[in-house]
N, CA, C, O and CB atoms as a CASP TS submission, in Angstrom:
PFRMAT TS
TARGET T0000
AUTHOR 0000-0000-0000
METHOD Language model
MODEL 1
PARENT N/A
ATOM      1  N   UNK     1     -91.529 -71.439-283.305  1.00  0.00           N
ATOM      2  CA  UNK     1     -91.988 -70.161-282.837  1.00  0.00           C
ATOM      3  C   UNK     1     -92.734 -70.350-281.525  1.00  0.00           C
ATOM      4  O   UNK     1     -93.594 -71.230-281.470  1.00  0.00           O
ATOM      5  CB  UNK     1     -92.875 -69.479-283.887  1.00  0.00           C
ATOM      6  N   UNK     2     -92.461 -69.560-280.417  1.00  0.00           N
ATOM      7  CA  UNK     2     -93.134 -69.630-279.288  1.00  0.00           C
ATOM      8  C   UNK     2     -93.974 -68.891-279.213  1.00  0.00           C
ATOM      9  O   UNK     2     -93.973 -67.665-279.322  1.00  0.00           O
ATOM     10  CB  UNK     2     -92.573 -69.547-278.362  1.00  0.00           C
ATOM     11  N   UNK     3     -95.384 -70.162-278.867  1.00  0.00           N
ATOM     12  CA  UNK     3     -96.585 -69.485-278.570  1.00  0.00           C
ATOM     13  C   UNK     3     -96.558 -68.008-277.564  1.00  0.00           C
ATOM     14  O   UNK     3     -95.524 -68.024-276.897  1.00  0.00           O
ATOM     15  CB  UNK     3     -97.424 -70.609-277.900  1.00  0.00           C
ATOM     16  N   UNK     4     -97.259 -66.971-277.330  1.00  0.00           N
ATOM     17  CA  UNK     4     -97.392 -65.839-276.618  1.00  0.00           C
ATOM     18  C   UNK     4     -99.093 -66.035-275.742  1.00  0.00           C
ATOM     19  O   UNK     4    -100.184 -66.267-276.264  1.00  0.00           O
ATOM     20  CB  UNK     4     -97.207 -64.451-277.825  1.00  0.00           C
ATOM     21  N   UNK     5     -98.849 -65.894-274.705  1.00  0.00           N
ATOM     22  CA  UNK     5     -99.564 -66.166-273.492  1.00  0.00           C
ATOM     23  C   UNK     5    -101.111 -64.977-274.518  1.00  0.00           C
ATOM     24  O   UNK     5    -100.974 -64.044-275.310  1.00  0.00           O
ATOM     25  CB  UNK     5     -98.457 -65.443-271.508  1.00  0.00           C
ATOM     26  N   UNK     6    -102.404 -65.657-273.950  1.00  0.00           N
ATOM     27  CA  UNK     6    -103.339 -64.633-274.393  1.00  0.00           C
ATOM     28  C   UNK     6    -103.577 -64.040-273.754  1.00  0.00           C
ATOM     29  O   UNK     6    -104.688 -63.548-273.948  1.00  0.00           O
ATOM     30  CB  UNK     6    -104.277 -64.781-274.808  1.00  0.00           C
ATOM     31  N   UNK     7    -102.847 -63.565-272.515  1.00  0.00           N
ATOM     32  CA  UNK     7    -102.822 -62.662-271.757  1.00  0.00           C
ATOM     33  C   UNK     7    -101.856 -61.470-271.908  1.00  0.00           C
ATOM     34  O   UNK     7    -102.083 -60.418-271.310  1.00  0.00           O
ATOM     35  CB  UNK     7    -102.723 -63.222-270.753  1.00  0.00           C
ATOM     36  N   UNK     8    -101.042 -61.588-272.508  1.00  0.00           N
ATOM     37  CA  UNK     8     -99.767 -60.455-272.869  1.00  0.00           C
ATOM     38  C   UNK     8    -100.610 -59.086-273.401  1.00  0.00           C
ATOM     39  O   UNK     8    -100.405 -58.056-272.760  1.00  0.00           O
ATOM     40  CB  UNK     8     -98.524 -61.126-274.361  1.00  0.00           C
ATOM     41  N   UNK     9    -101.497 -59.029-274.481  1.00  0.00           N
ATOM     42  CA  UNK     9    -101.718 -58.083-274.850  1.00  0.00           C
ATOM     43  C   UNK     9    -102.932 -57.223-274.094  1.00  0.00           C
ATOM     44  O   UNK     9    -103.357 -56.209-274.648  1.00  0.00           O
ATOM     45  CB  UNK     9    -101.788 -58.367-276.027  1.00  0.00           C
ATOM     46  N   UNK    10    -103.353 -57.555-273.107  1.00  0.00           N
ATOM     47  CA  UNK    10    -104.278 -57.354-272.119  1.00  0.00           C
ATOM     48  C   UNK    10    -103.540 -56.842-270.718  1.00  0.00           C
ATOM     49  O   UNK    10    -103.965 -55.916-270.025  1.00  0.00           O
ATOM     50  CB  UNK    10    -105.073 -58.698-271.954  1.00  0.00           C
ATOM     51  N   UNK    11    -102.213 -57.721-270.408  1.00  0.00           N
ATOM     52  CA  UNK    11    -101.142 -57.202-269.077  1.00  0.00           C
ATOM     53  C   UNK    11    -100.235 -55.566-269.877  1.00  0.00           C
ATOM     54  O   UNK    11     -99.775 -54.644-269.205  1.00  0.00           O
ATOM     55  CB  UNK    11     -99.512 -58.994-268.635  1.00  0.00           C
ATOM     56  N   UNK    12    -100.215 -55.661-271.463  1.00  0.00           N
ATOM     57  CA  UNK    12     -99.578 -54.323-271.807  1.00  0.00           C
ATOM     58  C   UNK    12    -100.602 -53.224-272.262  1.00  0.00           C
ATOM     59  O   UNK    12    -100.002 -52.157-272.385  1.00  0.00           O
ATOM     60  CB  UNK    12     -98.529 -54.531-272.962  1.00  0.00           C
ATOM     61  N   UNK    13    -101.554 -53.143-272.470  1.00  0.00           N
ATOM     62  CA  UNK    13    -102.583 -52.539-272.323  1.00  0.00           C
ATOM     63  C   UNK    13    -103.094 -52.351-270.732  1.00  0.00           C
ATOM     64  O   UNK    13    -103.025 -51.136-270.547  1.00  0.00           O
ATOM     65  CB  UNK    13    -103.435 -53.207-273.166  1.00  0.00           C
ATOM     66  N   UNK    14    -103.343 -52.682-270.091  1.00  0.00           N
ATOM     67  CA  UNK    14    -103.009 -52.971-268.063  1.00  0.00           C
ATOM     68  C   UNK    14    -101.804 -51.288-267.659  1.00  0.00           C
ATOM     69  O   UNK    14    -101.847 -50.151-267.188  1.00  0.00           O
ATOM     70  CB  UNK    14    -101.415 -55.391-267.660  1.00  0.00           C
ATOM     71  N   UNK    15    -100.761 -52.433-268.364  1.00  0.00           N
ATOM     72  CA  UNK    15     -99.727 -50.994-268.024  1.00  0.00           C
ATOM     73  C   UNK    15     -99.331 -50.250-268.581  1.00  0.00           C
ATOM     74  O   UNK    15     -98.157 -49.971-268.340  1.00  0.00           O
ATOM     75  CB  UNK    15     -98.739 -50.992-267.646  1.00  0.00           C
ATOM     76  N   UNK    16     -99.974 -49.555-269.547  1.00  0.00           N
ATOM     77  CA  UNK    16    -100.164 -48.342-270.204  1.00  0.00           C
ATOM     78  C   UNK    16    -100.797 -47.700-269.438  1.00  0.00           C
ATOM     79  O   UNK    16    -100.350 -46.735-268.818  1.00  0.00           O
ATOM     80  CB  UNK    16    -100.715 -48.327-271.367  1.00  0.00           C
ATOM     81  N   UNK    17    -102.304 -48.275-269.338  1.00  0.00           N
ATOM     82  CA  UNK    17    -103.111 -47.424-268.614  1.00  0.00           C
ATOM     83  C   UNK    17    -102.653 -47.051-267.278  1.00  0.00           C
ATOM     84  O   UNK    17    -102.766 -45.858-266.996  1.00  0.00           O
ATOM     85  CB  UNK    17    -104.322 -47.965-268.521  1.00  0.00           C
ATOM     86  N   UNK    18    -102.192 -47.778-266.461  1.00  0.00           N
ATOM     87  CA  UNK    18    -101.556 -47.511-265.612  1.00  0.00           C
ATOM     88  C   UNK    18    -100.709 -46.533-265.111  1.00  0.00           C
ATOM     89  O   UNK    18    -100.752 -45.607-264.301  1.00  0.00           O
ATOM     90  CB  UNK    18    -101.247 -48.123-265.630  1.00  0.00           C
ATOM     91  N   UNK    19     -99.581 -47.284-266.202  1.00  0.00           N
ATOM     92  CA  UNK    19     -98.452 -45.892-266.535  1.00  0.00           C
ATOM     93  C   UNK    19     -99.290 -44.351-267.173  1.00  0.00           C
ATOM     94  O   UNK    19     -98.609 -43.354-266.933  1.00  0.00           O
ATOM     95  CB  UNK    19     -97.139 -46.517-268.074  1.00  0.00           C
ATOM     96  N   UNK    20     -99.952 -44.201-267.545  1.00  0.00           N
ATOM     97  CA  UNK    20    -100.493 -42.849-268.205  1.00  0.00           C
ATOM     98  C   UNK    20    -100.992 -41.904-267.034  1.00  0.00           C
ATOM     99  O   UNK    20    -100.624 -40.794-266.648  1.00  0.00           O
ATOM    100  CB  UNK    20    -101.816 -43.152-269.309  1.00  0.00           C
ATOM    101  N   UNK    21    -102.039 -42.844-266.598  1.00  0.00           N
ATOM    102  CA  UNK    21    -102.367 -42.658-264.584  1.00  0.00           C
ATOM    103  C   UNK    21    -101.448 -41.921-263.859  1.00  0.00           C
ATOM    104  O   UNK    21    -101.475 -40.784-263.388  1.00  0.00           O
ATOM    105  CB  UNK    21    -102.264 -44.169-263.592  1.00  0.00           C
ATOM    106  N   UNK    22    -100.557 -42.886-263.869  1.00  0.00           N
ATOM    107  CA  UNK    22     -99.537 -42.500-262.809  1.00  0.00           C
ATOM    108  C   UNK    22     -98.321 -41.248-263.521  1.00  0.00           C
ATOM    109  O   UNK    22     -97.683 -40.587-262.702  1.00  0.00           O
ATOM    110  CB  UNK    22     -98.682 -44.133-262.292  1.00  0.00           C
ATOM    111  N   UNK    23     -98.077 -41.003-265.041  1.00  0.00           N
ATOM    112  CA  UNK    23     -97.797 -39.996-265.621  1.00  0.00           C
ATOM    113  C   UNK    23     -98.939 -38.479-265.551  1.00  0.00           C
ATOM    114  O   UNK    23     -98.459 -37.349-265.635  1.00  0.00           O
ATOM    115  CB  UNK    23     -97.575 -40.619-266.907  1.00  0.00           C
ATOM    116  N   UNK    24    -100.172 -38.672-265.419  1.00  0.00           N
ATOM    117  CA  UNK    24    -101.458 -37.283-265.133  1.00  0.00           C
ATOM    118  C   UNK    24    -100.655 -36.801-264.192  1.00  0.00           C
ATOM    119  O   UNK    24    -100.154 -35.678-264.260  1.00  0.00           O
ATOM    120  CB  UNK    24    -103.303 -37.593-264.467  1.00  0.00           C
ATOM    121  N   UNK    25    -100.437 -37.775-263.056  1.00  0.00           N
ATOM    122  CA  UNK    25    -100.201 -37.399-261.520  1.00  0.00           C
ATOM    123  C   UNK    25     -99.159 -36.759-260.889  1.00  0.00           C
ATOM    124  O   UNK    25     -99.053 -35.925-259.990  1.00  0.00           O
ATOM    125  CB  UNK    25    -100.195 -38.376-260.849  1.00  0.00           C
ATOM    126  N   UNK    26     -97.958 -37.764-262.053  1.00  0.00           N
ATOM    127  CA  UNK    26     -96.830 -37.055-261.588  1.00  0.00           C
ATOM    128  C   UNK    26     -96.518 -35.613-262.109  1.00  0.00           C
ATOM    129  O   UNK    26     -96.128 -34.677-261.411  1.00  0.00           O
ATOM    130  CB  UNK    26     -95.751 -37.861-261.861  1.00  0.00           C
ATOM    131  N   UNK    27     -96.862 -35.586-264.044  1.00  0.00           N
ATOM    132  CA  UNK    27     -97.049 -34.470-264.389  1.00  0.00           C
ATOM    133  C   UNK    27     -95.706 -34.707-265.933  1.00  0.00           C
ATOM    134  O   UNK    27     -95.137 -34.039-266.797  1.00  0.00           O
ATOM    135  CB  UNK    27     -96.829 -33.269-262.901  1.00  0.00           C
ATOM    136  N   UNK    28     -95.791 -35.873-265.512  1.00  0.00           N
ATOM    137  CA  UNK    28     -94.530 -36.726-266.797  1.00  0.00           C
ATOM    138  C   UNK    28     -95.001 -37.765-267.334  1.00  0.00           C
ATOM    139  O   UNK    28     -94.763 -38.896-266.911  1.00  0.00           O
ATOM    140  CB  UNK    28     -93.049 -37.396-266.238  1.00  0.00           C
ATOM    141  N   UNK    29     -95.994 -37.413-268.700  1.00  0.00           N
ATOM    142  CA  UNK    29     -96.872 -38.793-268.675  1.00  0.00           C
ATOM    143  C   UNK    29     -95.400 -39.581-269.614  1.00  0.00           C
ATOM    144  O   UNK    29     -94.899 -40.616-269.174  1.00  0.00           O
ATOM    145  CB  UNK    29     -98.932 -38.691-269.741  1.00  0.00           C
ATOM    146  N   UNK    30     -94.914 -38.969-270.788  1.00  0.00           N
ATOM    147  CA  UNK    30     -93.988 -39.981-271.377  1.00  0.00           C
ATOM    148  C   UNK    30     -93.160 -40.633-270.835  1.00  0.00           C
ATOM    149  O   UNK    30     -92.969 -41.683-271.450  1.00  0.00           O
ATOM    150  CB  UNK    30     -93.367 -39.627-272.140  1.00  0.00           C
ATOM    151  N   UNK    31     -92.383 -40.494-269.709  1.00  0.00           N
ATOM    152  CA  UNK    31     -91.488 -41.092-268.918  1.00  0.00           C
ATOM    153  C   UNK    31     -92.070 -42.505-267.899  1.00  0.00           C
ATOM    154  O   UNK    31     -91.470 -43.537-267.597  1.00  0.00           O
ATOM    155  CB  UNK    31     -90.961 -39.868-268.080  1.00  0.00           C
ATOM    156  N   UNK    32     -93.574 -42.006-267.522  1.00  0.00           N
ATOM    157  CA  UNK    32     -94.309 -43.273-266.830  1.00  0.00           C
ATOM    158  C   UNK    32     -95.461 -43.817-267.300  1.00  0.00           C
ATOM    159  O   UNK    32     -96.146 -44.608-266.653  1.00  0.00           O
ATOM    160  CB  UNK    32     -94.670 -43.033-265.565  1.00  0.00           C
ATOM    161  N   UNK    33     -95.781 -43.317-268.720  1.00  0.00           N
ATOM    162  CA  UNK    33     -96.425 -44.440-269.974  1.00  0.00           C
ATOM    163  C   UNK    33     -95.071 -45.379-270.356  1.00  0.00           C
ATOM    164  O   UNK    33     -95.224 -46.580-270.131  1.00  0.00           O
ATOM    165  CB  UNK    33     -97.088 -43.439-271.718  1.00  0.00           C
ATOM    166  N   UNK    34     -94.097 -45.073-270.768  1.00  0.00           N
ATOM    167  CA  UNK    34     -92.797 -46.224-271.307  1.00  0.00           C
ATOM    168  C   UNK    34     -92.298 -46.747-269.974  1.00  0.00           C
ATOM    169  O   UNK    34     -91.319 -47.459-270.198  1.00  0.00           O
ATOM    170  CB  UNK    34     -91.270 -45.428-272.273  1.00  0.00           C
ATOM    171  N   UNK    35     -92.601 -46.677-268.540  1.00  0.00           N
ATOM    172  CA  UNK    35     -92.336 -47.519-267.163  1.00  0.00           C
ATOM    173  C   UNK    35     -93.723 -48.515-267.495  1.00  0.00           C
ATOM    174  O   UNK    35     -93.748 -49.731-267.682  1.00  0.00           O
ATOM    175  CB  UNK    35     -92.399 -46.397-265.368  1.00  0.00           C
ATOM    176  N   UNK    36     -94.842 -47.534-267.494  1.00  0.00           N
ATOM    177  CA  UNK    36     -95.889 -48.818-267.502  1.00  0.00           C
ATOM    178  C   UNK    36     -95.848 -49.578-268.507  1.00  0.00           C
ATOM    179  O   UNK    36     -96.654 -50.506-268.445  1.00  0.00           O
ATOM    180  CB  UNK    36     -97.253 -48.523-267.456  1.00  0.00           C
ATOM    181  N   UNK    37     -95.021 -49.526-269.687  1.00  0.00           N
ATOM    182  CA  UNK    37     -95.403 -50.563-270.917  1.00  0.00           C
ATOM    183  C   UNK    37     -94.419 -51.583-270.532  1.00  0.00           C
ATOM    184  O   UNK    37     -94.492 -52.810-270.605  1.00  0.00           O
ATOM    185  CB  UNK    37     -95.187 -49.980-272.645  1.00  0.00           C
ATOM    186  N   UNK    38     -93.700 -50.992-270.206  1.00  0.00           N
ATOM    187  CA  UNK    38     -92.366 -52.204-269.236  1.00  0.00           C
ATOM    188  C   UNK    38     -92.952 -52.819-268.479  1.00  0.00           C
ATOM    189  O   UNK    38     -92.966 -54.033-268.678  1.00  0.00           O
ATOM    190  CB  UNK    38     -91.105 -51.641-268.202  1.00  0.00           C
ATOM    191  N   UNK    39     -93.592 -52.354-267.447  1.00  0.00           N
ATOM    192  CA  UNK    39     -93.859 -53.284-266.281  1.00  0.00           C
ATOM    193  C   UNK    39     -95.393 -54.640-267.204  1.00  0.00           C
ATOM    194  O   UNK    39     -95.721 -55.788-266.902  1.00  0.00           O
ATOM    195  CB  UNK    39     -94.603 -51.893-264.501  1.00  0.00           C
ATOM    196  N   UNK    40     -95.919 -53.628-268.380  1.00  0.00           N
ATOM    197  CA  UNK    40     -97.025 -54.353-268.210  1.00  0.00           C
ATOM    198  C   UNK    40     -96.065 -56.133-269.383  1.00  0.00           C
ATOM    199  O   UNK    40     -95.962 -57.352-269.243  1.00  0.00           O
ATOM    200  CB  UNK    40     -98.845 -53.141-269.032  1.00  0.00           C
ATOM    201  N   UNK    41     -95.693 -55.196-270.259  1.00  0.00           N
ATOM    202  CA  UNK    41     -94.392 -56.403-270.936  1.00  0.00           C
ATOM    203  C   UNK    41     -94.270 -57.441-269.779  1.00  0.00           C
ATOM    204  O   UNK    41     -94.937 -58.469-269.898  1.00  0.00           O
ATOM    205  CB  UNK    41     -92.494 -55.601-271.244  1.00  0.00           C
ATOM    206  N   UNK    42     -93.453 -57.277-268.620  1.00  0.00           N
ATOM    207  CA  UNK    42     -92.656 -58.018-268.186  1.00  0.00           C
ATOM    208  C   UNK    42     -94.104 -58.825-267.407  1.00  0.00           C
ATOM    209  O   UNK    42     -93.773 -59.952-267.037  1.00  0.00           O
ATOM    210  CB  UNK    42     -91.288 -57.274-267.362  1.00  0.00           C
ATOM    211  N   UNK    43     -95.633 -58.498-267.076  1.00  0.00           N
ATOM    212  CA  UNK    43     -96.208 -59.187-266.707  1.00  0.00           C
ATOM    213  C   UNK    43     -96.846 -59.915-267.891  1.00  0.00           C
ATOM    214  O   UNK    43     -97.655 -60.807-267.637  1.00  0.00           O
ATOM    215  CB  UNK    43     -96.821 -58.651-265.845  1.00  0.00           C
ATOM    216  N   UNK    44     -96.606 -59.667-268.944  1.00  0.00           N
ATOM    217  CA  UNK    44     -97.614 -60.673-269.937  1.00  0.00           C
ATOM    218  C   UNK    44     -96.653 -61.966-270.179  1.00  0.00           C
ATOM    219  O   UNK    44     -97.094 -63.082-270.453  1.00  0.00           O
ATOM    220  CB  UNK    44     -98.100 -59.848-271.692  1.00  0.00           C
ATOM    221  N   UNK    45     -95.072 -61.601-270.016  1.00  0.00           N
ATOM    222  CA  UNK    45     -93.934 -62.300-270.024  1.00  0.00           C
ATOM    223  C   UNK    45     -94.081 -63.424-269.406  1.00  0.00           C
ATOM    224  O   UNK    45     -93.960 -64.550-269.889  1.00  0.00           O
ATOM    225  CB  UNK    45     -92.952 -61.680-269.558  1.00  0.00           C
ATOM    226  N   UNK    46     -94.406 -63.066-268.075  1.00  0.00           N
ATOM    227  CA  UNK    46     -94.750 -64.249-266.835  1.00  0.00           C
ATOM    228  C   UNK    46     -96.345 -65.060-266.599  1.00  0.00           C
ATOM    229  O   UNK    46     -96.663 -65.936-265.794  1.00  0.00           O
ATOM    230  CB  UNK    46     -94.507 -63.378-265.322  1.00  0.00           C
ATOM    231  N   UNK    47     -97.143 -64.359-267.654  1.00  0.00           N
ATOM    232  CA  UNK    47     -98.126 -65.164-267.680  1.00  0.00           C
ATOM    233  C   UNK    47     -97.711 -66.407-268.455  1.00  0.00           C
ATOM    234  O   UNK    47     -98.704 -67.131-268.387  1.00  0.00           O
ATOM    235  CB  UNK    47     -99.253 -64.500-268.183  1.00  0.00           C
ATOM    236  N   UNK    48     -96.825 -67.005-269.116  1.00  0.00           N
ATOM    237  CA  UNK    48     -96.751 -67.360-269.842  1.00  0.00           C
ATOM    238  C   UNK    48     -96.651 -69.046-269.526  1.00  0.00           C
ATOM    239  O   UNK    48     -95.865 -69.342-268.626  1.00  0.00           O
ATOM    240  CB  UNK    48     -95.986 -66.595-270.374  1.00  0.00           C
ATOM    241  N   UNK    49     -97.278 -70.012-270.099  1.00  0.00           N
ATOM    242  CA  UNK    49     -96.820 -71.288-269.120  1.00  0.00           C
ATOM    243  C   UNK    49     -95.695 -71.695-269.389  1.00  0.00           C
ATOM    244  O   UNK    49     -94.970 -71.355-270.323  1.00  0.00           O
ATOM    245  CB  UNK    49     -97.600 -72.507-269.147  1.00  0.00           C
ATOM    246  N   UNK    50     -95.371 -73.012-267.948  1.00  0.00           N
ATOM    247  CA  UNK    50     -93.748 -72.745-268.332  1.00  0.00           C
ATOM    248  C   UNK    50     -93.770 -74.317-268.916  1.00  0.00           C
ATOM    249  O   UNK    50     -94.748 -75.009-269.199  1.00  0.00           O
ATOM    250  CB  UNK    50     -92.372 -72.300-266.752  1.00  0.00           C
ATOM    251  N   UNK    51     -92.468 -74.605-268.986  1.00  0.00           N
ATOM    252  CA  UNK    51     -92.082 -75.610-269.976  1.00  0.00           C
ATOM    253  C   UNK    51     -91.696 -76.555-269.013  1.00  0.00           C
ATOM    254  O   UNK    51     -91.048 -76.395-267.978  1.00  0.00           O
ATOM    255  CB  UNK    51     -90.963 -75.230-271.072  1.00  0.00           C
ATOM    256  N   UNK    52     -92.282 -77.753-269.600  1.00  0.00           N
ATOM    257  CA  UNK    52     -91.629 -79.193-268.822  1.00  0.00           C
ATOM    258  C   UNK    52     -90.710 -79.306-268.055  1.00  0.00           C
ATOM    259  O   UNK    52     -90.145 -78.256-268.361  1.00  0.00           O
ATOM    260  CB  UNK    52     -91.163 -80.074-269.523  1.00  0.00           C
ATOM    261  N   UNK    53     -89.921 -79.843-267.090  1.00  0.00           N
ATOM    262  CA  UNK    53     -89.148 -79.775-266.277  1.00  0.00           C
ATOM    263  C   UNK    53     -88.050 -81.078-267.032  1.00  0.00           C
ATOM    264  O   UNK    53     -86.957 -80.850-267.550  1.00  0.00           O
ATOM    265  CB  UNK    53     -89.890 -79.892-264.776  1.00  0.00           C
ATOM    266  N   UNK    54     -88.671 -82.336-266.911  1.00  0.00           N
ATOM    267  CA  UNK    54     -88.423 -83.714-267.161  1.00  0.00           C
ATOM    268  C   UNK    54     -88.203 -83.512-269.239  1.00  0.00           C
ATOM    269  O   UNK    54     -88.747 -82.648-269.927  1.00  0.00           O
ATOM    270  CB  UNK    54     -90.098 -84.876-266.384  1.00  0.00           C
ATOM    271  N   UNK    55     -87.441 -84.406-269.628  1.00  0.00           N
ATOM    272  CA  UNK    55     -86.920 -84.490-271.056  1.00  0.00           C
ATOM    273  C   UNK    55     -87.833 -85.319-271.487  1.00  0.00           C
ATOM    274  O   UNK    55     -87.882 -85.304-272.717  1.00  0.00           O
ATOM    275  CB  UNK    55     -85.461 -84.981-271.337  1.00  0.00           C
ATOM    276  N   UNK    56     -88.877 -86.322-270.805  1.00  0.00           N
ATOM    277  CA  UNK    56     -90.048 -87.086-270.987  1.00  0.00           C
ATOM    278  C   UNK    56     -91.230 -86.580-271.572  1.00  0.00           C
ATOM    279  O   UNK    56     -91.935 -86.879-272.536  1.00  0.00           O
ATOM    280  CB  UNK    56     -90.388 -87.518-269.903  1.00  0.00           C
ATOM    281  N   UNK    57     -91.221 -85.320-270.274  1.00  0.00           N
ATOM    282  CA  UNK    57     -92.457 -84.699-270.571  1.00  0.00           C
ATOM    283  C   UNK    57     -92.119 -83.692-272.238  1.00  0.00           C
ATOM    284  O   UNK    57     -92.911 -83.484-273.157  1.00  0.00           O
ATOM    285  CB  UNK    57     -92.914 -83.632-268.992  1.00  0.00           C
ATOM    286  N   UNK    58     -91.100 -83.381-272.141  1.00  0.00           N
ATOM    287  CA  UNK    58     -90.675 -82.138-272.832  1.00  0.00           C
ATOM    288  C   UNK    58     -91.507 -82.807-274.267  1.00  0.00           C
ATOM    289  O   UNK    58     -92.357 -82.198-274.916  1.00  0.00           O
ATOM    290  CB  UNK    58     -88.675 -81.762-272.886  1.00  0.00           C
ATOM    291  N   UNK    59     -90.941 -84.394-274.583  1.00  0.00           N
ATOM    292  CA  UNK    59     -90.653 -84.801-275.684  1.00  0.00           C
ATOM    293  C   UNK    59     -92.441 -85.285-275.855  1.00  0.00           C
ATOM    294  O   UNK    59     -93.008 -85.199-276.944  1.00  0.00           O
ATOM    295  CB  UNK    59     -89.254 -85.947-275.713  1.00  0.00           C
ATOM    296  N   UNK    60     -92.876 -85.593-275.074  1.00  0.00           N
ATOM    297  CA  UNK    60     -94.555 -85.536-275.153  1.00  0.00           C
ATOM    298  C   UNK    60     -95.192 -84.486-275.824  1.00  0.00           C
ATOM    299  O   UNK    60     -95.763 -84.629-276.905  1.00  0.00           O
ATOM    300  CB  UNK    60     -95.190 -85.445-273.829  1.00  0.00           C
ATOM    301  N   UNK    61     -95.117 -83.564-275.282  1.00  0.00           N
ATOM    302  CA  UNK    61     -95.369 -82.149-275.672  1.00  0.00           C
ATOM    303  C   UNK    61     -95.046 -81.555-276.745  1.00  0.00           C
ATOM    304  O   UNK    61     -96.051 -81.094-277.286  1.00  0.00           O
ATOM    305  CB  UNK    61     -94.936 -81.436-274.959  1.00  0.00           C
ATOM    306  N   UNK    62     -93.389 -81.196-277.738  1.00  0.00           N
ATOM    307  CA  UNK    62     -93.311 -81.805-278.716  1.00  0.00           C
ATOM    308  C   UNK    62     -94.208 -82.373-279.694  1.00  0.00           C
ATOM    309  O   UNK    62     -94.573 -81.792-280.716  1.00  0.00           O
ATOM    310  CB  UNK    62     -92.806 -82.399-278.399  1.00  0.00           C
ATOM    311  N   UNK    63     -94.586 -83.673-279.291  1.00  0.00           N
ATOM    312  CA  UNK    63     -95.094 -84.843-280.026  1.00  0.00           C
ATOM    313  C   UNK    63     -96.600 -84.201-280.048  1.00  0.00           C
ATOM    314  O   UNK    63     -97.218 -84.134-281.110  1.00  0.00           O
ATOM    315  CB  UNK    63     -94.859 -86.493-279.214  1.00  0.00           C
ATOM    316  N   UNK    64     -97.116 -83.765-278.900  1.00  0.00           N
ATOM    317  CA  UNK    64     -98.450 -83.032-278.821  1.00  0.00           C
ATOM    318  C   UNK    64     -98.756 -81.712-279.696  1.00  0.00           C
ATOM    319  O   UNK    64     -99.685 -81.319-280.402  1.00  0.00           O
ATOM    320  CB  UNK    64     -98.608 -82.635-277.406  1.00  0.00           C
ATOM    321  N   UNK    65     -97.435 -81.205-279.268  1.00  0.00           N
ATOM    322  CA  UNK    65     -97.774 -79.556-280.526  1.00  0.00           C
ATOM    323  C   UNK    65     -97.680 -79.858-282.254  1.00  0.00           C
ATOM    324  O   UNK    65     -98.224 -79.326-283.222  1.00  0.00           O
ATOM    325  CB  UNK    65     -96.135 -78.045-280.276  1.00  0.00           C
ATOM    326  N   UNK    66     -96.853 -80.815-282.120  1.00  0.00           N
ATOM    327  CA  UNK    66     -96.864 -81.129-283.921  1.00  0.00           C
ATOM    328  C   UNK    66     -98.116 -81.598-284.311  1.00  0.00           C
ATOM    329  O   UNK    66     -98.633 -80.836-285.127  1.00  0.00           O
ATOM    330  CB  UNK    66     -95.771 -82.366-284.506  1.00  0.00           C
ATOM    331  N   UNK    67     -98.853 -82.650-284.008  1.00  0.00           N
ATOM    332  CA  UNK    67    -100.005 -83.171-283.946  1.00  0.00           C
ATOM    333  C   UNK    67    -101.003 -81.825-283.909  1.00  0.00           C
ATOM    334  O   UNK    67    -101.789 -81.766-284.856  1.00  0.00           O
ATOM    335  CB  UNK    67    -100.060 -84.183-282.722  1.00  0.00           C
ATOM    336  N   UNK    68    -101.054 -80.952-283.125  1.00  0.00           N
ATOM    337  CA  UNK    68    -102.196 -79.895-283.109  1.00  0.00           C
ATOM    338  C   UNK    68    -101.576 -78.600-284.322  1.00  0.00           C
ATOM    339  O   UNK    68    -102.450 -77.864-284.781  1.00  0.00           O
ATOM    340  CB  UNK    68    -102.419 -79.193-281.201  1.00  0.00           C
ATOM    341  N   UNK    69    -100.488 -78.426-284.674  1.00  0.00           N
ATOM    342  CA  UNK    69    -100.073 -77.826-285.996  1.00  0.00           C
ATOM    343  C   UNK    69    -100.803 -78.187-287.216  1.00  0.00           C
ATOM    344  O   UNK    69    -101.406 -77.516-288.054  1.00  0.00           O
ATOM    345  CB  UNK    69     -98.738 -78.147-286.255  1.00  0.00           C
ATOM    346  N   UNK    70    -100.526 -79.708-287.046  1.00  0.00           N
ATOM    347  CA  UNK    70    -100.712 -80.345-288.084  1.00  0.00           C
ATOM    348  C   UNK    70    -102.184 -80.378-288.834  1.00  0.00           C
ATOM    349  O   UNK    70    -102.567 -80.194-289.989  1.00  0.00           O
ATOM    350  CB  UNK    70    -100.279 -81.499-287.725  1.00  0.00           C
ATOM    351  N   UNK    71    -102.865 -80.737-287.459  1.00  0.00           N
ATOM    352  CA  UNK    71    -104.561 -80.511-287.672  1.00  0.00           C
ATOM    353  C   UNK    71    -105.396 -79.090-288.051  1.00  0.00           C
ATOM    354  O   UNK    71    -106.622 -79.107-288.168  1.00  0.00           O
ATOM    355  CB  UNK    71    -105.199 -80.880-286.295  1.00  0.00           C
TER
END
């Protein structure tokens, strides 16, 4: 199971508020509350760290997350 950044639920909460904002204004909040939950999704998405490059490191890491499961 892949960990989720502890930032995700803070970037979709971000763009709600956002989107709701920018729905007062336009005068369409449902159409740009579900843009901002998208946009804020796709930024909690990219907070996310990324994964080893090298099959070395990969297999370290691996070896590191089982070990911290385990404990």
């Amino acid at each position: 199971m892949e960990r989720k950044s502890k930032y995700a639920g803070l970037a979709i909460a971000l763009g709600a508020a956002l989107g709701a904002v920018a729905g007062v204004l336009a005068g369409n909040v449902g159409v740009w509350l579900a843009i901002g939950i998208a946009i804020g999704v796709a930024i909690g998405a990219s907070l996310r760290p990324k994964r080893p490059a090298c099959p070395e490191c990969a297999a370290m890491h691996r070896a590191h997350e089982a070990v911290r499961r385990s404990s």
